[in-house]
Structure formats: structure tokens, C-alpha cells
C-alpha positions as CSV (number, residue, x, y, z in Angstrom):
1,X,-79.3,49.7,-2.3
2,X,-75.8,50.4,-3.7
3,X,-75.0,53.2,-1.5
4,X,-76.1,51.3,1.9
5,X,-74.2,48.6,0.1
6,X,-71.2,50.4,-0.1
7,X,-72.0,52.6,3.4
8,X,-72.0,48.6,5.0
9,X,-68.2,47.7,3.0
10,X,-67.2,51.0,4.1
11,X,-67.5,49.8,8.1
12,X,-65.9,46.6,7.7
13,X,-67.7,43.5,6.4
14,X,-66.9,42.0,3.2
15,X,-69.9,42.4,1.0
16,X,-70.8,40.7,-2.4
17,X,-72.2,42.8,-4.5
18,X,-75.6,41.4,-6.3
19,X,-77.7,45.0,-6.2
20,X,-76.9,46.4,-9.7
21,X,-76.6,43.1,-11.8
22,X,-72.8,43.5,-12.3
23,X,-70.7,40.1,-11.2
24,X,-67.4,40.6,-9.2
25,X,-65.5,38.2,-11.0
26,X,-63.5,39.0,-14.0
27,X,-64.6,37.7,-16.9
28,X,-63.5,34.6,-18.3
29,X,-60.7,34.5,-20.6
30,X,-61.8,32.8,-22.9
31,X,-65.3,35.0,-23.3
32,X,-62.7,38.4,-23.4
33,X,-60.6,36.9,-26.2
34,X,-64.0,36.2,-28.0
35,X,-64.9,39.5,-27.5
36,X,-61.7,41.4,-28.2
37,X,-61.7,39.1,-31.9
38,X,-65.2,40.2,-32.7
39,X,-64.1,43.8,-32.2
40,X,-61.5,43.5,-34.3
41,X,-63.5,42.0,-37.0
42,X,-65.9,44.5,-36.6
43,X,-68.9,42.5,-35.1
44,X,-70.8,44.5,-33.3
45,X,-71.0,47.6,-35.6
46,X,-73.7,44.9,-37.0
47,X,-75.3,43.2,-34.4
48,X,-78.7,42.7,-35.8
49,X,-76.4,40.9,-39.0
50,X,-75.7,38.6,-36.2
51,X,-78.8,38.5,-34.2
52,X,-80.0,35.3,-37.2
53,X,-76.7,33.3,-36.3
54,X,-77.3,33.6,-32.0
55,X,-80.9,32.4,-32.2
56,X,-79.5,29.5,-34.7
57,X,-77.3,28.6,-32.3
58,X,-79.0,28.9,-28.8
59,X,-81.1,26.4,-29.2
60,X,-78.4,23.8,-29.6
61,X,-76.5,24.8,-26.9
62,X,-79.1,25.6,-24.6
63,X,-81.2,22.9,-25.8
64,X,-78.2,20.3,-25.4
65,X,-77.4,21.8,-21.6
66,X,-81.2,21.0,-21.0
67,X,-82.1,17.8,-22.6
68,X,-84.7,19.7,-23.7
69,X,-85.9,21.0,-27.8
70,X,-87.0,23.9,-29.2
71,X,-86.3,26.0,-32.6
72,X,-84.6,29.1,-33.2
73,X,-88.2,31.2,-34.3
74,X,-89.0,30.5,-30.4
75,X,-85.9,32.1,-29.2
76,X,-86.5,35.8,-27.9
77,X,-83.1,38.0,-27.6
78,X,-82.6,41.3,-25.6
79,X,-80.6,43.7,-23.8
80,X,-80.8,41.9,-20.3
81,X,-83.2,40.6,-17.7
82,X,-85.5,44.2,-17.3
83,X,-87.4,43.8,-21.0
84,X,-88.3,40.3,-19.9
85,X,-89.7,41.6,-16.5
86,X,-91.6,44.7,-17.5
87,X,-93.1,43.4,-20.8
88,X,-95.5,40.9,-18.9
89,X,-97.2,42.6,-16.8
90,X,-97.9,45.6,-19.6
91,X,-99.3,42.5,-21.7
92,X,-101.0,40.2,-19.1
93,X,-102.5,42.5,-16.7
94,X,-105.1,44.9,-16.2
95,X,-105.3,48.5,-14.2
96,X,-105.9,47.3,-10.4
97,X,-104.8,43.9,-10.8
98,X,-102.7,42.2,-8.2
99,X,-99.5,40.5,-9.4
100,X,-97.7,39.2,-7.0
101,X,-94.0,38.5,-7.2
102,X,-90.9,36.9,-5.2
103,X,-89.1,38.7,-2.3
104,X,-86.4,38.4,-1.8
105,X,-86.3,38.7,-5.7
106,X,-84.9,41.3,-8.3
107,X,-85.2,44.7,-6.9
108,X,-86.8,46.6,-10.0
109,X,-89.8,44.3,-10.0
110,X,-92.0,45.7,-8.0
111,X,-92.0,49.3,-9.5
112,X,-92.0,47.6,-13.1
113,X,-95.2,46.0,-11.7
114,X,-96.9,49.4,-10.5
115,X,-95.6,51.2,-13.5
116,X,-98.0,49.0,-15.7
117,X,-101.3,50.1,-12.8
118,X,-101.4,47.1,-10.7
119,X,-100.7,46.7,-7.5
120,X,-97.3,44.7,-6.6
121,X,-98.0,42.1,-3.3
122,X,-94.7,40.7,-2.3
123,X,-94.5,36.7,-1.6
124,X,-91.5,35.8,0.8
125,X,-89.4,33.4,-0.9
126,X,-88.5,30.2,1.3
């Protein structure tokens, strides 16, 4: 999808790029500064030190944007959206199964689907 992405940008139109999960906006200041400081303080060479403090405090945040409650043992953490999308089916669904799933939707889904043994049946989204 990139490369007929970038084939398309190549001829002319303007394209916004959605296809490989990466925004085209920099990132906030703020966020970078944040980031550049926990470097510095060395952070991320323990992240699972960390891990405890991030589910403490995404429920309150989260919660607050919301209006809704829920406590820190409920919160699940990963590496982005593809654990989240592949883990269901694995733990839901049985070989032959038909799961169907969103399309236009996220683009890995329906080989995360057939990877597990079912069969993937698009739904157009309206």
C-alpha cells in the first residue's frame, strides 16, 4: 500500500499518508521535551520500572477524559495497536470460524484473522 501510495504522490496529488501507522505531523513540543528529559534521566533503560506508574496514572487521565471509572489492575499496556488485534482472535475463535471485521479498517487485520485459521469476511464500513 506504501509503494502505490508513494507511486500516486509521485504523479501529482497530495496524499496523506495513513498506510503504515506513522502521523505526518511533528510531534508536539511539549511530548518531545518529555521525552528528550526522560532520556536524559535514563527512563527508558527501565521501562518495566515504569510500566507500575503508567497504569496508575491512565486511569485518571483517561478516566477523567471519559467520565467514565476503572482501576489500574484493568489497564493492559503494549507496543501498539497489532498485539491488541491479533490476540483476539487466537483467544476467541476456533479453526474455520468466520470473524468478520471492518473495511475500510486497519490493513493487517484480515491476515491477523487468517493467521489464527479462520476465515476473514469483510463488512463495508458506512
Amino acid at each position: 500500500m506504501l509503494a502505490r501510495a508513494q507511486a500516486l504522490e509521485a504523479a501529482g496529488p497530495e496524499i496523506i499518508h495513513l498506510e503504515i501507522g506513522q502521523p505526518d505531523v511533528p510531534t508536539f513540543e511539549h511530548i518531545a521535551r518529555a521525552g528528550m528529559q526522560a532520556i536524559a534521566n535514563g527512563i527508558p533503560l527501565h521501562p518495566l520500572r515504569r510500566m507500575k506508574d503508567l497504569r496508575r496514572s491512565l486511569p485518571k487521565h483517561g478516566g477523567r477524559q471519559r467520565g467514565i471509572a476503572f482501576r489500574p489492575e484493568k489497564v493492559v499496556v503494549g507496543p501498539g495497536a497489532k498485539p491488541f488485534c491479533s490476540s483476539p482472535p487466537w483467544a476467541l475463535v476456533r479453526p474455520g470460524d468466520e470473524v468478520i471485521y471492518p473495511t475500510p479498517g486497519f490493513l493487517p487485520m484480515p491476515p491477523m484473522i487468517a493467521v489464527a485459521a479462520e476465515v476473514p469476511i469483510p463488512v463495508a464500513a458506512e
